[in-house]
N, C-alpha and C positions, 0 to 999 in steps of 0.2 A: 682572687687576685688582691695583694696588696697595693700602695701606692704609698711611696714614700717621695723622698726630696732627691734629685741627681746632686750623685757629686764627684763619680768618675764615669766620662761615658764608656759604652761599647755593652757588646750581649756576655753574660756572664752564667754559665753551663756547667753543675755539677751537683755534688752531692752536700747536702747541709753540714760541718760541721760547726755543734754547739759549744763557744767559748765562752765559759767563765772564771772569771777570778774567784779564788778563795778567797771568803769573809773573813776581815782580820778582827778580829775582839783587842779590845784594847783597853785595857786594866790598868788603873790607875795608880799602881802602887807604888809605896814609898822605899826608898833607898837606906842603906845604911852606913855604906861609904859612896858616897857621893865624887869625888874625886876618882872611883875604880868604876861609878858606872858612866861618869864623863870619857873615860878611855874606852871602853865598852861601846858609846856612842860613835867617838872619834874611827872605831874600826870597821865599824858598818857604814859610814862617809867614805870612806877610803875605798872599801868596798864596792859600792853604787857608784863613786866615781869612775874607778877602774872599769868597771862593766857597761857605762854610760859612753866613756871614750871606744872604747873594743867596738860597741853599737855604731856610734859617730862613723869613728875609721870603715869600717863595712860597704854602713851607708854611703859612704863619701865613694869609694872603689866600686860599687855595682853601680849606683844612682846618679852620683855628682854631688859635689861640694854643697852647690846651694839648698839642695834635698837635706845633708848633715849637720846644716845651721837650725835647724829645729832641737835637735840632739847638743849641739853646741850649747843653742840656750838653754836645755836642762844642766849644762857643766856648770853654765856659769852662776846660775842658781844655787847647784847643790858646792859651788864654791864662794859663795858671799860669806865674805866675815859675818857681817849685821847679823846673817839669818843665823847661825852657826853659833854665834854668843850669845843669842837671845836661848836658844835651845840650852846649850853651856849653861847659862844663867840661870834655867830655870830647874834645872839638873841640881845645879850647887843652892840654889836659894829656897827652892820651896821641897827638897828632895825626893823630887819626881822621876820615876824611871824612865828611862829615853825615849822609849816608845809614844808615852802618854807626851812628855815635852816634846817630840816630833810633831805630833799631833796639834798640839796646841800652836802653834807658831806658824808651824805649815800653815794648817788652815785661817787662822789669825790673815796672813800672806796672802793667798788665794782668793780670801771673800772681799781682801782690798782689789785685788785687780779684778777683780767677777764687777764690784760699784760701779768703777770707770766706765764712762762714755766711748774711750778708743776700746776698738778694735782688739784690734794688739794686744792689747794689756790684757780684756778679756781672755784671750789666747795665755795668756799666762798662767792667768786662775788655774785652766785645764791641767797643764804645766806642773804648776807648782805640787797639785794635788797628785801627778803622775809620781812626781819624786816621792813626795810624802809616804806613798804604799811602799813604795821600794826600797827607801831607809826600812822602814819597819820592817818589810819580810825578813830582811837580811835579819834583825835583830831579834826577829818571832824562830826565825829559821824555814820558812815560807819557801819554798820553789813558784818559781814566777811561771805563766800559760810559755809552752815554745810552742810556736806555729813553725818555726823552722824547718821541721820535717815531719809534716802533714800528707798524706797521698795526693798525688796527683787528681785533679779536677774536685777538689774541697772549694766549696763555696762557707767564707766564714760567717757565721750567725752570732751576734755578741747584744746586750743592751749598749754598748761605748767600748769602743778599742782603741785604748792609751794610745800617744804616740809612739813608746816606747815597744811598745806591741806591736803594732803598724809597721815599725821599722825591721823586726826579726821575720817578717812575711818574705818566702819565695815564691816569687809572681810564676816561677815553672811548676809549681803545684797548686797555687791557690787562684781558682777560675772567677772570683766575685766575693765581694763582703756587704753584708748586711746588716746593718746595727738600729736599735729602737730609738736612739738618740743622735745629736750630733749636727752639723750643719755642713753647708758647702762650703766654709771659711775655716774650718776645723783643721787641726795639724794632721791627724789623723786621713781626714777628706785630700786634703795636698798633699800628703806620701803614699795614697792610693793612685791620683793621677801620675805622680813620679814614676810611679811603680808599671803602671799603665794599667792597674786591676779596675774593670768594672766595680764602681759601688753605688749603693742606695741607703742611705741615710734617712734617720726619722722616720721609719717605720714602724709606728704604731702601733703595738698589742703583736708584733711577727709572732716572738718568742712563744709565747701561748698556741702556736697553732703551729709549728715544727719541731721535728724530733731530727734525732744523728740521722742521717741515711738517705733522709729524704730529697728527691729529687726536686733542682730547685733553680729556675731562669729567672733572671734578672738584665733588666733593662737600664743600663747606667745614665743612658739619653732622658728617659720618661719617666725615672722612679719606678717603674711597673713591675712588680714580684709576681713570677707563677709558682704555686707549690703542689708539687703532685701532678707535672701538667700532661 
């Protein structure tokens, strides 16, 4: 048995499936016309934007409005002038490829609201960092995880599951989620309850001791994971 943190209740019954993200390498290189990899950037925003709103709306029409205010504040993020010209800036100034200037600023971004004493702000760190991958796939050419159409009675296994992740889940095939990280304040942890999927969070070394397949109850009340029961 495991024992993690609750953070959506109810009994949660099926079969492990393991999600991870592809590793993004992130290379540093320099540009040569700076002004064409500024557009190049500008079209992987447009991008993520597009596909952040399409998420929103979704969410908003299954879950409810206040569930798609988490997705809202990714809009409004990956719409900030500030953050957008610092990126821009460092694109034209130091002629760094957008990936790498993504990178930098994002994260620059995220470790300031990770410092902060609120709440909230924390919650943004997570945030900001969800976006960050997302510009970049687009610009790696990356396919993001779809849980959207996963088999019926998939219980998800992840070390952290984006909110943006979180949000493409259908609660009619995914019976519980399990993640090694994460808290009960987590955007993530709140679009589980939305959702009404059993979850247990902060589970501790799971990953190391389940495979795809495996049969696997969870207790969203107690933390309590059985694997192989």
């Amino acid at each position: 048995m495991f024992k993690g943190t609750s953070a959506s209740a109810g009994i949660g019954i099926g079969k492990a499936v393991i999600v991870e993200e592809a590793e993004l390498v992130i290379t540093r290189n320099e540009v040569a016309d700076a002004e064409a990899e500024i557009q190049r950037f500008k079209g992987a925003l447009e991008k993520t934007i597009a596909a952040t709103q399409k998420m929103a709306d979704d969410l908003a029409s299954r879950v409810g409005e206040k569930e798609a205010e988490i997705l809202n504040g990714h809009l409004m993020l990956l719409q900030d002038p500030m953050m957008t010209m610092e990126i821009e800036g460092k694109i034209d100034g130091e002629k760094l490829c957008s990936e790498a200037a993504v990178e930098d600023v994002c994260t620059m971004y995220a470790d300031m609201f990770a410092s902060m004493d609120d709440e909230l702000m924390q919650q943004r760190a997570a945030d900001m960092r969800d976006i960050k991958t997302r510009i970049q796939k687009v610009l790696l050419g990356v396919q993001s995880v779809d849980v959207s159409s996963l088999p019926a009675g998939s219980v998800l296994v992840s070390e952290d599951l984006t909110p943006s992740v979180t949000a493409g889940i259908n609660p009619a095939n995914v019976t519980g989620i399990v993640t090694e990280l994460g808290g009960r304040t987590s955007h993530s942890a709140i679009l589980s309850r939305a959702l009404e999927i059993p979850a247990v969070v902060a589970a501790s070394g799971i990953l190391s001791q389940v495979k795809d397949g495996d049969e696997i109850i969870l207790d969203g009340e107690t933390g309590e994971i059985f694997l192989q029961p």
